[in-house]
C-alpha positions in Angstrom: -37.8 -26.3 6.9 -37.3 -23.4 9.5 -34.3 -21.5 8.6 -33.0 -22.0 12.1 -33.9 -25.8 12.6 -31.5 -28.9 12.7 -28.2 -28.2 14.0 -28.8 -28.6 17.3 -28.4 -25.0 18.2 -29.3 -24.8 22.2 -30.5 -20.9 22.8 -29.1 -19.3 25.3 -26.2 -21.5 25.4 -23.6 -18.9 25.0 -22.7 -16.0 27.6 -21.2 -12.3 26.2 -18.2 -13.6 27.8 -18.1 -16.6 25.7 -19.1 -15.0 22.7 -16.1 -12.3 23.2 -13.8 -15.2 23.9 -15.0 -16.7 20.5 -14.0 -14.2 18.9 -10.6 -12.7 20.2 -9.8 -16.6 20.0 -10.1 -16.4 16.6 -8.5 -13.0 15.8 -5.6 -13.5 18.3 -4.8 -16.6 16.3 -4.6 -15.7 13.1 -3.5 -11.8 13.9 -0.6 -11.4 15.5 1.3 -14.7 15.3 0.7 -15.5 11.8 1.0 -11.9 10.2 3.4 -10.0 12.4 6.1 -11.0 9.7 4.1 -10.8 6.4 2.7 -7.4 7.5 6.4 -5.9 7.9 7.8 -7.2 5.1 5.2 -5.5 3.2 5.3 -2.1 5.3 8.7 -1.7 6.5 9.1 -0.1 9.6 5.2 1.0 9.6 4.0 -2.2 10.3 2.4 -1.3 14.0 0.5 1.7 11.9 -0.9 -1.2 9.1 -2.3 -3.2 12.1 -3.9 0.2 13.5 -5.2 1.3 10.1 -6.8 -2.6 9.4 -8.6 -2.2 13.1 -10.4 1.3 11.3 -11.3 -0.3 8.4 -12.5 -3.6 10.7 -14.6 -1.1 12.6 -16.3 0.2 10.0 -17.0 -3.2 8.4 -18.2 -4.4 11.6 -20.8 -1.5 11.5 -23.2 -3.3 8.6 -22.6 -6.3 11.0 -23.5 -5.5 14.5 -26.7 -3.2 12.8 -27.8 -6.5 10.7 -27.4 -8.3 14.4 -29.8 -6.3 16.3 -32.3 -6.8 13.8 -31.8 -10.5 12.4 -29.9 -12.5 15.3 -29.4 -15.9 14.0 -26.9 -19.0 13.9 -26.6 -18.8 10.5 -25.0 -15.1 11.1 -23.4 -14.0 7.2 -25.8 -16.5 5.6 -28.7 -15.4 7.1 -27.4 -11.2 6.5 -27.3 -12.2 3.2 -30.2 -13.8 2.4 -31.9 -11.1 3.6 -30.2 -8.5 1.3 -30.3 -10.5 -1.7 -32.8 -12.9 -0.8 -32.1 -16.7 -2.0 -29.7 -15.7 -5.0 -26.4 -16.2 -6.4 -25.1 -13.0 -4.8 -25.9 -14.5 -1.5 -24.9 -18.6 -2.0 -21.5 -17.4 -3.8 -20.8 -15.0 -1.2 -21.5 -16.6 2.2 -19.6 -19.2 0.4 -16.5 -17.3 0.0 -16.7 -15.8 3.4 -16.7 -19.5 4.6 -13.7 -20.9 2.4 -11.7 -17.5 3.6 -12.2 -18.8 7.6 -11.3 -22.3 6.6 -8.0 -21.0 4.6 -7.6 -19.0 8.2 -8.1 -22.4 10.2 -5.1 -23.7 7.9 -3.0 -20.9 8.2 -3.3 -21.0 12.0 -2.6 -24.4 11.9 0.2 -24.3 9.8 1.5 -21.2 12.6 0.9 -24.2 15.3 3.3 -26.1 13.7 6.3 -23.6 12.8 6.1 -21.9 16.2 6.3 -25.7 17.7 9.4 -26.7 15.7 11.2 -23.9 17.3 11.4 -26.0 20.6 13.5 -28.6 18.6 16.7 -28.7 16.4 14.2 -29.6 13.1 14.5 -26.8 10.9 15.4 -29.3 7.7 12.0 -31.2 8.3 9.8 -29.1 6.9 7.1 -32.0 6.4 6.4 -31.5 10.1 4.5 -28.3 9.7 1.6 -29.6 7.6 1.8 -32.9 9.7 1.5 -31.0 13.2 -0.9 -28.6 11.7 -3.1 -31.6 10.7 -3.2 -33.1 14.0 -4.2 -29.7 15.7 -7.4 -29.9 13.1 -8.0 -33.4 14.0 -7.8 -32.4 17.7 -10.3 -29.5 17.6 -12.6 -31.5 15.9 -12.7 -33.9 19.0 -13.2 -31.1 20.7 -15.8 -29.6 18.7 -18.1 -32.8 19.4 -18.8 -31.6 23.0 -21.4 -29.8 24.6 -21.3 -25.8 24.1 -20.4 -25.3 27.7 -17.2 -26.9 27.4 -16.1 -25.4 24.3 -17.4 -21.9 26.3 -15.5 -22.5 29.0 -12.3 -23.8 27.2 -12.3 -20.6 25.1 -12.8 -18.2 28.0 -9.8 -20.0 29.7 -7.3 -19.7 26.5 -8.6 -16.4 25.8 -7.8 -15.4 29.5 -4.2 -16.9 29.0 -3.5 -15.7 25.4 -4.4 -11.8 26.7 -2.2 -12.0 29.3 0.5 -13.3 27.7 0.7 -11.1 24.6 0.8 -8.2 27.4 3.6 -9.9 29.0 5.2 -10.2 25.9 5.0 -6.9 24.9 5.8 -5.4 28.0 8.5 -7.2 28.6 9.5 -7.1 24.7 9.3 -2.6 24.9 11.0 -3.2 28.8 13.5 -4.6 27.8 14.5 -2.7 24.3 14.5 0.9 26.4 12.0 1.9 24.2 14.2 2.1 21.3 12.0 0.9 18.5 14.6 -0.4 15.9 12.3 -1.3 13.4 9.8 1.8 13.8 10.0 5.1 12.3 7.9 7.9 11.3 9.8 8.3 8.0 10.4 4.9 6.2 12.5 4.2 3.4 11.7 2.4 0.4 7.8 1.7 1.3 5.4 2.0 -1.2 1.6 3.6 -1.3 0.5 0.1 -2.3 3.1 -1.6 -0.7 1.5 -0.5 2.8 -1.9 -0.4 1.8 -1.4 -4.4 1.1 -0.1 -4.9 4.0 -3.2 -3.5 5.8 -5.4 -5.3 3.5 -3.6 -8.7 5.6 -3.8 -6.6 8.4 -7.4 -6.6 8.2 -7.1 -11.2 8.2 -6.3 -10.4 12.4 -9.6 -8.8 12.7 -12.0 -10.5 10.6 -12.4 -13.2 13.2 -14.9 -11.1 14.9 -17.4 -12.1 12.2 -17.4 -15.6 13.7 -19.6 -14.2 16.7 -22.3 -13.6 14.2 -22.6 -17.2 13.6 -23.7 -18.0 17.0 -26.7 -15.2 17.4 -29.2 -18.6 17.7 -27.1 -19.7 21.1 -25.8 -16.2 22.4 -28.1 -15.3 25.5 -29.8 -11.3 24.6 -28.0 -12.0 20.8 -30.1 -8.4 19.7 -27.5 -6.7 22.5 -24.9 -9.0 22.8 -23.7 -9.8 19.5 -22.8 -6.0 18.7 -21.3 -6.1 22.1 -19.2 -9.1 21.7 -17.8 -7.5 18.0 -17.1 -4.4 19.5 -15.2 -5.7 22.7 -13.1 -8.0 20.7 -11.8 -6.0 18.1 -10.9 -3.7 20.7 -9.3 -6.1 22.7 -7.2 -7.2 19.6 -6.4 -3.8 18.5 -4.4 -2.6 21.6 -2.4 -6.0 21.4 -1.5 -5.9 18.2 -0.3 -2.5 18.0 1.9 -3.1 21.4 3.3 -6.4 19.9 4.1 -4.9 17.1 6.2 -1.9 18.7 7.8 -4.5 20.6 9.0 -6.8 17.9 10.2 -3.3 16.5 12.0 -2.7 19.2 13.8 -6.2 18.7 14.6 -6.9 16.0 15.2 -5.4 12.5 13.3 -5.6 9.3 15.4 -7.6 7.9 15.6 -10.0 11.6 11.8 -9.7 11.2 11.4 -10.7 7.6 13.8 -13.5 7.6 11.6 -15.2 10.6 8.4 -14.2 9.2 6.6 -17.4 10.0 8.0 -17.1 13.4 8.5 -13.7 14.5 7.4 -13.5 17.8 9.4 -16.2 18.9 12.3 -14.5 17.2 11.9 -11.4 18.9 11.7 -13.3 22.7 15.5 -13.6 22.0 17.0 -10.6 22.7 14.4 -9.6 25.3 14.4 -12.6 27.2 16.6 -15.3 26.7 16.0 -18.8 26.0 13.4 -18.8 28.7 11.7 -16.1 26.8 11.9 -18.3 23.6 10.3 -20.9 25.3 7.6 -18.8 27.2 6.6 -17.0 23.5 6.0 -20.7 22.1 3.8 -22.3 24.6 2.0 -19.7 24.5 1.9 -19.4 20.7 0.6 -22.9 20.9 -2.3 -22.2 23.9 -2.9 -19.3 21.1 -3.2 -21.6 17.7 -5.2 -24.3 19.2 -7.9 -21.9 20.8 -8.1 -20.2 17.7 -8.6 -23.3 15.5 -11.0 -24.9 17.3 -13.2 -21.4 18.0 -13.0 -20.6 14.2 -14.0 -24.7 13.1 -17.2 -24.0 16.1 -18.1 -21.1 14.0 -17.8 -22.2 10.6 -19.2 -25.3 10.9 -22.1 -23.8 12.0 -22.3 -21.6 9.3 -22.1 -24.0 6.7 -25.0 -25.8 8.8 -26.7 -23.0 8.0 -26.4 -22.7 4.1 -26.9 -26.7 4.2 -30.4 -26.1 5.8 -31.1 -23.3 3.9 -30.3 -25.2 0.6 -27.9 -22.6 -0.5 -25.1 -25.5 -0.8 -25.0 -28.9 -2.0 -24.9 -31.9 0.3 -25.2 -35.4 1.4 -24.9 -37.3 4.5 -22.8 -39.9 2.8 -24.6 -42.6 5.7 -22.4 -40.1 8.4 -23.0 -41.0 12.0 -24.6 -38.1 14.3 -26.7 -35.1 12.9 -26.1 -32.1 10.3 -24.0 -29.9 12.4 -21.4 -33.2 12.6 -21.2 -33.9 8.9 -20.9 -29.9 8.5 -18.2 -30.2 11.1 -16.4 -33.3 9.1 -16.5 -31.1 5.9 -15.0 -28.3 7.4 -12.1 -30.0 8.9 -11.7 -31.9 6.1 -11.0 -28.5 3.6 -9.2 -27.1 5.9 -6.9 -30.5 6.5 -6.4 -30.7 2.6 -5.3 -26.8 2.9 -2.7 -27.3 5.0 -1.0 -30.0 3.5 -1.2 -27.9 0.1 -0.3 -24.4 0.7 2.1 -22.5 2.7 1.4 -19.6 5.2 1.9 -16.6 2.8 0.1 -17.8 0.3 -2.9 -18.7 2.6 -3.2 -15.7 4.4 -3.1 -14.3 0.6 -5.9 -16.0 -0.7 -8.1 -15.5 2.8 -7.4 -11.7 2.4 -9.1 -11.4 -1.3 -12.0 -13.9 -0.6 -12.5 -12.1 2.9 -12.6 -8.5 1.9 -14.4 -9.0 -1.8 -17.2 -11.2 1.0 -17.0 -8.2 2.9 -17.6 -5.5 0.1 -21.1 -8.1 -0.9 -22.6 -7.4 2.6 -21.9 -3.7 2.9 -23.5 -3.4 -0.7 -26.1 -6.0 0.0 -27.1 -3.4 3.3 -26.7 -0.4 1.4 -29.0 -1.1 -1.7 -31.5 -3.1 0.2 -31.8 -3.2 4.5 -30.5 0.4 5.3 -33.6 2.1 5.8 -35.0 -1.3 8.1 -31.9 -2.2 9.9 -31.4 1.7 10.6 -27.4 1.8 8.6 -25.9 5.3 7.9 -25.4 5.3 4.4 -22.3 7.6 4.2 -21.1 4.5 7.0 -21.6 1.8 4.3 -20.1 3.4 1.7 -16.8 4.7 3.7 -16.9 0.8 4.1 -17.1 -0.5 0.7 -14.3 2.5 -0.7 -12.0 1.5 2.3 -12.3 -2.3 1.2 -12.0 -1.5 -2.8 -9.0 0.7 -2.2 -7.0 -1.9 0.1 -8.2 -5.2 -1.7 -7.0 -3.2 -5.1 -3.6 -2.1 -3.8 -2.8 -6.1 -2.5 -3.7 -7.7 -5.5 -1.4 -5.2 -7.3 1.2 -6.3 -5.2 0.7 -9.8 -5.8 0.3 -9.5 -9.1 4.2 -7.8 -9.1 5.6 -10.4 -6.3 3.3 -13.7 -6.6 0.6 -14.6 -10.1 -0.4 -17.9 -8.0 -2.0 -16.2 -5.8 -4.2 -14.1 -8.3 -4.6 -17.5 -10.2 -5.5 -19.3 -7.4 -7.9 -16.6 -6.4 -9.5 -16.1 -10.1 -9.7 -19.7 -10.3 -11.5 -20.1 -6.8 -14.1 -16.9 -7.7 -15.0 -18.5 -11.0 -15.7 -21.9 -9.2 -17.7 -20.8 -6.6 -19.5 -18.4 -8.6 -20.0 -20.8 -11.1 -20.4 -23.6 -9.1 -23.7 -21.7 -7.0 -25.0 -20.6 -10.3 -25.4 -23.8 -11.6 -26.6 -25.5 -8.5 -29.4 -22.9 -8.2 -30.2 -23.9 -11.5 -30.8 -27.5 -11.1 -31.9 -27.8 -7.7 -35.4 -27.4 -6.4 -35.7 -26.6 -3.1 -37.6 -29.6 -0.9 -38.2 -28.9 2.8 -39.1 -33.2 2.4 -35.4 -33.7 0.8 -33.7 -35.9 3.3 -30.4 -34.9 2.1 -31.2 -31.5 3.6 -32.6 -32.5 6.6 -31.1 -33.9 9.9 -31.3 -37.8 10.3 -31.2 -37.2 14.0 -34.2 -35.3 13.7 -35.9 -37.0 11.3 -35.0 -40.2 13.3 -36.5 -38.9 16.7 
């Protein structure tokens, strides 16, 4: 079976546009809406500075990506980087794997954003059981909308993108207008902020960024994918960067730590109110919502893919269970699904907690996985790769410190996760015999045509 076969992958489907609005879609969703409060409480007044710092440390993790890109464009993106690096191994079924449970945990934690900022329209802060429940019908609707034709999830994407750009700028502008630029919550000499303290807070920091690794999953559709795919990372992350950092200066200029902290799952909203009103209130909400539903439904187009991808290159197990439609639909079932179950289960700081340490220890198997064995035929800089792996090491160490003082479920939900997908790909390695025949592996709607 051709590693790029069955999913129904149409080349040249996607534009560098389309690609870029993938991917800020993603990042915008997750970022700035669903951190801006978690990040602060962990940083204190230099939150805007942890948002900077985490779009350094995303650049230089995006280096071992956009190099690996111009040489090996495919839809399978991660999977296929890693397979090349480590060939068809534990190393690269365990870690693809956790680089695609860390975008489902960021579908449910933009989901679960979808539904706080929504509630704030309506007088139902005691029904907390209409998070999860609005967050489960945002999945359910990006699925539907995942079933159409590329150009229509292109074109939606570009549209949102468009509208979620210019309404952070709004936002901010309006948010640093309106304060005088006198940034409350800012200062160049914080109090009571720890080394490891900040450094965590960067390591979520680095969760608004990471969407950018969704582009790689659509090298076999992207149109010039050896150009365009670096192109796209590079665009979006600089996009994101300049937003983040002006949102966050104007929530600082808002509102307090303390105003920020208590309305963590909400900030932005929050911080509308002094600026703007009511009307303000209102504005920051749709908009939040334009932002959570884009980003959902770009990150489930992504990841489904990707784990289309592993499925065809037998690096997961699966069945079709008598599913109707192809491979990249049951892929796109599973995905929703894990994420659906997610949301229901976990709440946002925990989420964006566990997608942090899966994420970056993902992210420290590629730059590894480059270093020891592509950087001489992909062209990497090695003092690059390893300024990337010591960067990731030093902020994934200082946030699991943290949680280990503030949170142990996390790091027990994290140990317990590693040791099951470690485990769990070592032992399907071990019994399963590849079988380009095995129709469990290969799309019915091929086989059937």
């Amino acid at each position: 079976m051709g590693e790029n076969s069955s999913s129904n992958y149409k080349k040249d489907s996607l534009k560098l546009w389309g690609a870029v609005s993938m991917g800020t879609g993603v990042m915008i969703g997750a970022g700035i809406f669903a951190l801006t409060g978690q990040i602060a409480e962990l940083a204190g007044t230099w939150f805007p500075l942890a948002f900077f710092i985490a779009a350094i440390i995303a650049g230089f993790s995006a280096y071992s990506y956009v190099k690996m890109a111009q040489t090996y464009p495919s839809a399978g993106g991660i999977a296929m980087f890693l397979k090349k690096a480590y060939g068809k191994s534990l190393m690269t079924g365990a870690c693809a794997l956790l680089m695609y449970f860390s975008m489902i945990i960021n579908e449910s934690l933009v989901a679960r954003t979808f539904g706080t900022y929504t509630l704030q329209l309506f007088d139902a802060e005691q029904a907390d059981w209409l998070v999860p429940a609005l967050g489960v019908g945002l999945l359910v609707f990006a699925f539907g909308i995942n079933l159409l034709k590329n150009k229509y999830i292109q074109s939606f994407s570009f549209f949102t993108a468009f509208l979620k750009i210019a309404g952070l700028v709004v936002l901010a502008a309006g948010g640093l207008w309106a304060s005088g630029l006198e940034f409350e919550s800012v200062s160049a000499a914080p109090e009571q902020v720890g080394v490891a303290g900040f450094l965590g807070a960067v390591a979520l920091g680095i969760l608004g960024y990471k969407g950018f690794t969704t582009i790689t999953n659509s090298g076999g559709e992207l149109k010039d994918p050896k150009k365009n795919v670096g192109r796209a990372i590079i665009v979006s992350i600089a996009i994101c960067t300049v937003l983040y950092v002006l949102i966050a200066l104007a929530v600082g200029a808002n509102l307090s730590i303390e105003e920020i902290v208590r309305a963590k799952d909400y900030s932005l909203a929050e911080a509308s109110r002094p600026a703007f009103g009511q009307y303000g209130l209102w504005f920051t909400v749709g908009f939040a919502i334009i932002a959570t539903v884009s980003g959902v439904i770009a990150s489930v187009f992504a990841v489904s893919r990707m784990l289309a991808m592993l499925t065809t290159m037998q690096l997961v197990p699966h069945r079709h269970f008598k599913l109707p439609g192809g491979l990249q639909t049951h892929t796109l079932i599973y995905t929703v699904a894990i994420a659906i179950v997610l949301t229901i289960f976990f709440d946002l700081s925990r989420i964006a907690s566990l997608g942090a340490i899966f994420y970056i220890i993902m992210d420290i198997g590629i730059h590894w996985g480059v270093f020891r064995h592509l950087r001489d035929e992909i062209g990497a800089k090695a003092p690059i790769l390893i300024t990337a792996i010591m960067l990731d090491v030093v902020v994934l160490s200082a946030f699991i410190w943290v949680k280990i003082q503030s949170d142990m479920l996390v790091i027990w939900a994290s140990l317990i996760g590693l040791i099951l997908v470690f485990a769990g790909e070592k032992f399907f390695l071990k019994v399963h015999k590849s079988d380009e025949d095995d129709p469990n592996y290969n799309d019915p709607q091929v086989a059937s045509s």
